[in-house]
C-alpha positions as CSV (number, residue, x, y, z in Angstrom):
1,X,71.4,110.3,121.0
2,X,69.5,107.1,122.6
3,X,71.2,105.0,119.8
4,X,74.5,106.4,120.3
5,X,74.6,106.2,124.3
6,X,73.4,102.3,123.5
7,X,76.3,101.2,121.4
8,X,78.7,103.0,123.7
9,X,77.3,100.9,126.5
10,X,77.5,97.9,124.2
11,X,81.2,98.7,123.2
12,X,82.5,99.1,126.6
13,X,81.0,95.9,128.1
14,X,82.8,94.3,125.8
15,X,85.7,96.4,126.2
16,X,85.6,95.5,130.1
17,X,85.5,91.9,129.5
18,X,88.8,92.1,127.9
19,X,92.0,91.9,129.9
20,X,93.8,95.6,129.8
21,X,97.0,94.0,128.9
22,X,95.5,92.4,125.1
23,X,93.6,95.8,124.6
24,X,97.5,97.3,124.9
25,X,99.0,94.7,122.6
26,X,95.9,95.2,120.2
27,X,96.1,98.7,120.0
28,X,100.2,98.9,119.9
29,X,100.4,96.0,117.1
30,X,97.9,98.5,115.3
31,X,99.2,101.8,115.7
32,X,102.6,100.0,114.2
33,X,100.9,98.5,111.4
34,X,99.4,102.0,110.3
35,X,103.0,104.0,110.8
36,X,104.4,101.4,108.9
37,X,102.2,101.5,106.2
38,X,102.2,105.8,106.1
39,X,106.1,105.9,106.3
40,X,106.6,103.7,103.9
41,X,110.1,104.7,101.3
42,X,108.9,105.9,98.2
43,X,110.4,104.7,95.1
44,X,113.5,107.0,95.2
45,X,114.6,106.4,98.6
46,X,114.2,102.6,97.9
47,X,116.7,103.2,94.9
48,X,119.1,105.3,96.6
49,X,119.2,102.7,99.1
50,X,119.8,99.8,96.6
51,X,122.8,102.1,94.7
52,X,123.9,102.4,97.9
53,X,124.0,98.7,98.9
54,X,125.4,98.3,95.7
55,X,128.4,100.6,95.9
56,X,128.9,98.8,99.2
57,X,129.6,95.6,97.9
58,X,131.5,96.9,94.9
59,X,133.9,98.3,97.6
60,X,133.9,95.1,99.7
61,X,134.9,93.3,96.4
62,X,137.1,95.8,95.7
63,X,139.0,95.7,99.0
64,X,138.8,92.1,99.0
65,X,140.8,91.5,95.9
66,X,143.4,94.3,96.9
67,X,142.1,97.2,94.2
68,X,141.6,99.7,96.9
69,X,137.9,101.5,96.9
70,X,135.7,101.9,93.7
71,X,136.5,105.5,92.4
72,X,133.6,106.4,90.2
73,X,131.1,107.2,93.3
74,X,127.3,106.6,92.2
75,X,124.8,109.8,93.2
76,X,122.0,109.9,95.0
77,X,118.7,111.7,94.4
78,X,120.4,115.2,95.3
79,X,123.0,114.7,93.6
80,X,125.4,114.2,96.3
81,X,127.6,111.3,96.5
82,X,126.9,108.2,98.5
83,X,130.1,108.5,100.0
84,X,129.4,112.4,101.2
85,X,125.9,111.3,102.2
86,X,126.9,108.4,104.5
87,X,129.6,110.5,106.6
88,X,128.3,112.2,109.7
89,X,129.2,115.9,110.1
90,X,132.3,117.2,111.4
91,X,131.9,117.9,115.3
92,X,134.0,120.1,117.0
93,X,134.1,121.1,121.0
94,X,134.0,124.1,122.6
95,X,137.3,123.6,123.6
96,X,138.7,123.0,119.9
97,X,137.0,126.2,119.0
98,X,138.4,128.4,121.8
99,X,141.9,126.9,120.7
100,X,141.5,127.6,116.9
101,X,140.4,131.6,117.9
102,X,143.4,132.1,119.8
């Protein structure tokens, strides 16, 4: 317990010798270092994402020369559709809703 209560004291007069302001930048550029490395896309997501940068530039070309859109759509992992997977949801208001009941 001595030994421990010793390096603490150790530890924070360092710690208080330090402006608060680097300890913050320390500690944030640290905490976003480890996240980054945790949440890092597995090998499927990094291929979806590259099919679907891929696809994307097909179209562009596509709609550059006048063709109109690519229409064999590649998949992704689920087996969705790119195309399907990049759309948001339909939203609808309340007030669409009530007009649909009547």
């Amino acid at each position: 317990m001595d030994h421990f209560a010793t390096v603490l004291t150790k530890i924070y007069n360092c710690a208080v010798i330090v402006p608060r302001w680097i300890l913050l930048l320390l500690s944030g550029t640290v905490g976003s270092i480890l996240i980054n490395l945790m949440h890092k896309p597995g090998k499927q997501t990094a291929q979806a994402i590259e099919a679907q940068k891929r696809a994307q530039a097909q179209e562009k070309q596509s709609v550059e020369q006048g063709s109109g859109p690519v229409s064999a759509p590649t998949t992704d992992s689920e087996g969705g559709t790119l195309a399907q997977a990049a759309l948001p949801p339909k939203r609808t208001t309340a007030r669409q809703r009530k007009a649909a009941k009547k």
